[in-house]
C-alpha positions as CSV (number, residue, x, y, z in Angstrom):
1,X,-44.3,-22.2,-8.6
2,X,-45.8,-19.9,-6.2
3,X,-42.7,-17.1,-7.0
4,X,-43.7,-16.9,-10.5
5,X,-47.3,-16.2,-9.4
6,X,-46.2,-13.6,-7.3
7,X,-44.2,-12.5,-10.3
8,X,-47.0,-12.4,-12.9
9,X,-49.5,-10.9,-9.8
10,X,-47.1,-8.0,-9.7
11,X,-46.1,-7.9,-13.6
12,X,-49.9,-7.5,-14.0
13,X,-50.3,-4.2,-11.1
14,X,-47.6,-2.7,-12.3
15,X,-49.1,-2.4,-16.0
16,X,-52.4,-1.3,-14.4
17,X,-50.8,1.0,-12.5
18,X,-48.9,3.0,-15.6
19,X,-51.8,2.3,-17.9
20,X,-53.5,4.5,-15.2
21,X,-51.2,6.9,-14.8
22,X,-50.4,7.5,-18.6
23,X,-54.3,7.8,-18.8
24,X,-54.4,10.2,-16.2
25,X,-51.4,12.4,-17.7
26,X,-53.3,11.8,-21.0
27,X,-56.6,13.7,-19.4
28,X,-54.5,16.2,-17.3
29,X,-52.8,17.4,-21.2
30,X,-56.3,17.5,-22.7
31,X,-57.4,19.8,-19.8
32,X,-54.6,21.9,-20.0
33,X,-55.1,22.2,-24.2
34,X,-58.6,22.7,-23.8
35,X,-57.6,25.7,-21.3
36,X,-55.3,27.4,-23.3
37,X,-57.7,27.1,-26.4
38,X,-60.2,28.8,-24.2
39,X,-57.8,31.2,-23.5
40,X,-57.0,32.4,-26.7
41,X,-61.0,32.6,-27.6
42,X,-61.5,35.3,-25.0
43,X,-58.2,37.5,-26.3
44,X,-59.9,36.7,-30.0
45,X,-63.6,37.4,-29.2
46,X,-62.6,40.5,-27.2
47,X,-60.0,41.9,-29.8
48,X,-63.0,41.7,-32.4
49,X,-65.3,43.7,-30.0
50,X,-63.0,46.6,-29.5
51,X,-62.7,46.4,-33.0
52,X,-66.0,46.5,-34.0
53,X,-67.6,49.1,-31.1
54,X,-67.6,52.6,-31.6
55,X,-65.4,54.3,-28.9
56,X,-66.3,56.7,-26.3
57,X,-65.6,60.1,-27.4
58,X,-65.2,59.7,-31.6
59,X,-68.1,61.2,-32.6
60,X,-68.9,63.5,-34.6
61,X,-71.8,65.5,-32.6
62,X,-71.0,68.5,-31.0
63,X,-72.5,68.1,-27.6
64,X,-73.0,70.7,-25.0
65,X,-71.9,70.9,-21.6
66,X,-75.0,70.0,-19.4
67,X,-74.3,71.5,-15.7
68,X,-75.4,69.0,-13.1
69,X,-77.3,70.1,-10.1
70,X,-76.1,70.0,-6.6
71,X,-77.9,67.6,-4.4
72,X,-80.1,70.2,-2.3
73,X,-81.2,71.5,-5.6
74,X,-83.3,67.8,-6.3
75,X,-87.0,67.3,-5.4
76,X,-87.6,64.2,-3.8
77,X,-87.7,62.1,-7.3
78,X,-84.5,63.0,-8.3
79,X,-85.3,65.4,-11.2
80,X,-83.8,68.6,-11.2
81,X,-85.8,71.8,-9.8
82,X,-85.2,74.9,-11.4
83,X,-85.3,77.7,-9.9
């Protein structure tokens, strides 16, 4: 009698024990899909936004040339002194 309790004792940990593990695979998958749907947000959401922005250097304005002063040539608020 006491051999098929030790039977059943160990019948019931090993159930627990793959119950456990199968729950933790189950978790470890939903992380991983969760992951990779996160992933393919950020390619989505940042293919839109270079779709929809208007890229440096396509417009239409004709813009002059501004020279930029050398550094001895700045007053002491940064602004440009002109001579």
């Amino acid at each position: 009698m006491a051999n098929r309790s030790l039977s059943l004792k160990t019948g019931q940990s090993l159930l627990e024990t793959l119950s456990t593990f199968i729950v933790i695979i189950l978790l470890f998958g939903g992380i991983f899909k969760i992951w990779l749907w996160g992933n393919k947000q950020i390619v989505a959401r940042q293919v839109s936004y270079n779709a929809g922005r208007i890229a440096a250097g396509t417009s239409n304005i004709d813009y002059e040339l501004v020279k930029t002063a050398p550094a001895e040539e700045l007053n002491d608020a940064n602004t440009f002194v002109v001579p």
